[in-house]
KOLZA-423993 format. One record per residue: residue in three letters; x, y, z of N, C-alpha, C in turn. Coordinates in steps of 0.1 Angstrom, whole numbers, padded with zeros to 4 digits, always signed. Example, Ala and Ser with C-alpha at 12.3 -4.5 7.8 and 13.67 -1.06 7.14 Angstrom:
BEGIN
ALA+0132-0057+0078+0123-0045+0078+0132-0033+0078/SER+0128-0022+0071+0137-0011+0071+0129+0000+0079/
***
This chain:
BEGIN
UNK-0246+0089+0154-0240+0078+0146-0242+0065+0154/UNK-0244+0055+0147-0245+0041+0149-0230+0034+0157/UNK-0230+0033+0166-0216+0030+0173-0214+0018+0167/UNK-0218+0011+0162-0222-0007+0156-0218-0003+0143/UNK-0219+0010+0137-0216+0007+0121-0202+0005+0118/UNK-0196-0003+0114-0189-0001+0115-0179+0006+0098/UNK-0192+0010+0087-0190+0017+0078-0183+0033+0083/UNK-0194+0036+0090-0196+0051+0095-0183+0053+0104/UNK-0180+0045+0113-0166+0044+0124-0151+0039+0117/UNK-0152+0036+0108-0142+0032+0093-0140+0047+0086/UNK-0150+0049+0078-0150+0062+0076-0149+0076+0082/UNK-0153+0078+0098-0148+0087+0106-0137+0085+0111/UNK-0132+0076+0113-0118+0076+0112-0105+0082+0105/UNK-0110+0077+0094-0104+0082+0081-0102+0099+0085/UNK-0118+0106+0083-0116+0122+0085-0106+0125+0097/UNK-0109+0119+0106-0105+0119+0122-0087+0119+0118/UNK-0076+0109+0106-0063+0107+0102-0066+0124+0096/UNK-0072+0127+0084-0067+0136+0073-0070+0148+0083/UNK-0075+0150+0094-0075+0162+0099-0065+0164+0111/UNK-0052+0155+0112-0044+0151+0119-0050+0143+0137/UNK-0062+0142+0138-0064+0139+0153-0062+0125+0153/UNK-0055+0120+0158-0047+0107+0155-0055+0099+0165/UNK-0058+0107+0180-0065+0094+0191-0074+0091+0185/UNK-0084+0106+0178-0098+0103+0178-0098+0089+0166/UNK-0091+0088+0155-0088+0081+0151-0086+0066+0151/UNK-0075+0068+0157-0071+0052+0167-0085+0046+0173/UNK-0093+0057+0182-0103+0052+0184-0110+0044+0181/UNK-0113+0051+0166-0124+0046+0159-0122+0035+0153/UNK-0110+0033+0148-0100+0022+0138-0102+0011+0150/UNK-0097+0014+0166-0099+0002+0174-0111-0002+0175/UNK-0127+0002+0173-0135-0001+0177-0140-0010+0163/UNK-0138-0005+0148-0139-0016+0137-0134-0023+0142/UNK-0120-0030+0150-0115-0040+0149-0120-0046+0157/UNK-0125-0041+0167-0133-0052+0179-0146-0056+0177/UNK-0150-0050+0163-0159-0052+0159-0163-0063+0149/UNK-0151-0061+0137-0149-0067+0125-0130-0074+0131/UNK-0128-0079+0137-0114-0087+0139-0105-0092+0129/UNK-0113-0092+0118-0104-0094+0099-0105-0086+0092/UNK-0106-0069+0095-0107-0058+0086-0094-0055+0083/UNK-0092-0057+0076-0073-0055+0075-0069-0047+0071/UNK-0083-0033+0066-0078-0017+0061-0081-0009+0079/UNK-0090-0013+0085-0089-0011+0094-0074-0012+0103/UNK-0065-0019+0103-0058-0023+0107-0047-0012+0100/UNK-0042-0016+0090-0036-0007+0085-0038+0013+0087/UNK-0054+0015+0083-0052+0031+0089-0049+0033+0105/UNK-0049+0020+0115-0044+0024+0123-0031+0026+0125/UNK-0026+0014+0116-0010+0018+0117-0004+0030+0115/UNK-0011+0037+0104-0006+0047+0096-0006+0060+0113/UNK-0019+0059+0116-0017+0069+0126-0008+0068+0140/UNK-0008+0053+0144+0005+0048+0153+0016+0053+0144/UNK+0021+0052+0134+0032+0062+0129+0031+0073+0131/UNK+0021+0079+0124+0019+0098+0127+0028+0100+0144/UNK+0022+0093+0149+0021+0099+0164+0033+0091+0170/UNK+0043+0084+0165+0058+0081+0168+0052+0069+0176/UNK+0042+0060+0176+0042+0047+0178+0049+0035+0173/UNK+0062+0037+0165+0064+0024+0158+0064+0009+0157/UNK+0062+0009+0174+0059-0008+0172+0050-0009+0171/UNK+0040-0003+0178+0025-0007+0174+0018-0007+0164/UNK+0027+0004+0150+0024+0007+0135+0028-0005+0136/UNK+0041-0011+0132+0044-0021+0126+0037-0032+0134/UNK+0033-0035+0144+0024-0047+0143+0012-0045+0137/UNK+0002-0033+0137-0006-0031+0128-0005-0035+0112/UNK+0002-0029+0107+0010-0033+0093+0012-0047+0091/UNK+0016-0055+0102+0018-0069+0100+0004-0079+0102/UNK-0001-0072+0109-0016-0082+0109-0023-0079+0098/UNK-0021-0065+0092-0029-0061+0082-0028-0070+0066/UNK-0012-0070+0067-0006-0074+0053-0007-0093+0061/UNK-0011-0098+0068-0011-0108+0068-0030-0112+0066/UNK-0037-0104+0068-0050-0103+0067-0056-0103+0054/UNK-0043-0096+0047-0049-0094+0032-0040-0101+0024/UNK-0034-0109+0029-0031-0124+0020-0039-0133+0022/UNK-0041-0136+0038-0051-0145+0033-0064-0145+0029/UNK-0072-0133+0027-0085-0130+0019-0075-0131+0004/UNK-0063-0133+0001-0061-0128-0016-0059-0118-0018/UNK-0058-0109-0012-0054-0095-0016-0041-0092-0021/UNK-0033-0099-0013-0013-0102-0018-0015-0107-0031/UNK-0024-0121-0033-0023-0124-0043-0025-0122-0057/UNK-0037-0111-0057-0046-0100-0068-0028-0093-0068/UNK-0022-0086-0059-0016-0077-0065-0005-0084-0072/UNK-0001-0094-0067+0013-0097-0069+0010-0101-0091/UNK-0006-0107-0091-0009-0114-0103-0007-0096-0114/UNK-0013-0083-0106-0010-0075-0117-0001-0070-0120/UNK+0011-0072-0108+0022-0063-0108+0032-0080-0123/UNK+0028-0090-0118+0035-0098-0134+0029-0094-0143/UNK+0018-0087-0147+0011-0085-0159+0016-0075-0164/UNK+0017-0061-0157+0025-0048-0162+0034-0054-0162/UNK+0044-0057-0155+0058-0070-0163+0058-0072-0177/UNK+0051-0082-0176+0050-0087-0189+0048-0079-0202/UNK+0039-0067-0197+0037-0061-0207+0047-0053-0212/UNK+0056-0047-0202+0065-0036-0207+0076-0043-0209/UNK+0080-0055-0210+0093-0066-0210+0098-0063-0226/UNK+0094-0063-0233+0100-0062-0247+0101-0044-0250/UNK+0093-0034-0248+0100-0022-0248+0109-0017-0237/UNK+0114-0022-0226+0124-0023-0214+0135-0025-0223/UNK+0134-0040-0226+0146-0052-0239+0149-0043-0247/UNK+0141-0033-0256+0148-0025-0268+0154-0011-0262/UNK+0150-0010-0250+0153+0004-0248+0170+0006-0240/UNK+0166-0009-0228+0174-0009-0218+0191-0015-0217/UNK+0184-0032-0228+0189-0039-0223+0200-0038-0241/UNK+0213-0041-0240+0224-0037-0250+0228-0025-0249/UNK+0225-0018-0242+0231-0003-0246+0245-0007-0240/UNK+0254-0014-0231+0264-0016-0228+0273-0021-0241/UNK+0263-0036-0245+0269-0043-0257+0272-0036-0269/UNK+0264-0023-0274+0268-0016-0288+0271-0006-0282/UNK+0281-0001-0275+0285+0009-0267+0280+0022-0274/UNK+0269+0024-0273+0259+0034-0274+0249+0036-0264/UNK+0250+0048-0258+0241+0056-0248+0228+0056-0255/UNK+0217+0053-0249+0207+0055-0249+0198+0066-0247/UNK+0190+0072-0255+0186+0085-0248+0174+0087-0239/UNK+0169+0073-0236+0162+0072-0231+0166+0064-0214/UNK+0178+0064-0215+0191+0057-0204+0185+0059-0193/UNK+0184+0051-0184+0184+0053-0170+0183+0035-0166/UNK+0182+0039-0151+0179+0024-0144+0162+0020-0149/UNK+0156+0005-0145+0149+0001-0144+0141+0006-0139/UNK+0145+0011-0131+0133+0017-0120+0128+0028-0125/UNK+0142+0035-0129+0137+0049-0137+0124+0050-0148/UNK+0127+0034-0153+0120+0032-0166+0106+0028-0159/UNK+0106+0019-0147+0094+0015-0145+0087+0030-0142/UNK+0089+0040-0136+0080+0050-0122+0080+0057-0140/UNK+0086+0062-0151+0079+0069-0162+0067+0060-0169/UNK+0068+0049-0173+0063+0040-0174+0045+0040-0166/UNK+0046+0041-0157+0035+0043-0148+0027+0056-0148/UNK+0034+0066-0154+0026+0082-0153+0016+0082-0163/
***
């Protein structure tokens, strides 16, 4: 393998997390970064493995350069724009389902929290 790729070293990484070897991992994840210094999934699968392996500060600064990495490419931004759009869409069947059941003191049978409604909503 191409020690330069940094496709190939991204991706063995990856196998390196799902087969629990966390150094060989880290490894590979540290060498995209020194390679690519704004890969910000690089960043993040390393964090994930500094967690596995009871790293948490170095997960969480991983995590933090990651999610700072992918705002400023837009990536925060893409999500934040579709999570208002599912919003928007489910806002009037939420309103008929959710919102009055207090005011015509009738239970709903479809009752639960928001949240409840959002995570069925999503299946």
């Amino acid at each position: 393998m191409d020690a330069e790729n940094i496709h190939a070293l991204h991706n063995r990484g990856i196998s390196y997390e799902r087969l629990a070897h966390y150094k060989e991992a880290i490894r590979d994840f540290t060498r995209v970064i020194e390679i690519d210094p704004d890969n910000a999934n690089a960043y993040f699968n390393r964090g994930c493995c500094y967690d596995s392996v009871g790293e948490l500060d170095l997960a969480i600064s991983d995590y933090s350069v990651a999610l700072e990495l992918d705002m400023r490419n837009g990536g925060g931004q893409q999500q934040n724009n579709h999570e208002e759009e599912e919003a928007e869409d489910g806002d009037e069947e939420y309103n008929q389902n959710y919102v009055g059941a207090e005011e015509d003191g009738e239970e709903r049978e479809e009752g639960g929290t928001f949240n409840e409604y959002n995570n069925a909503s999503q299946l």
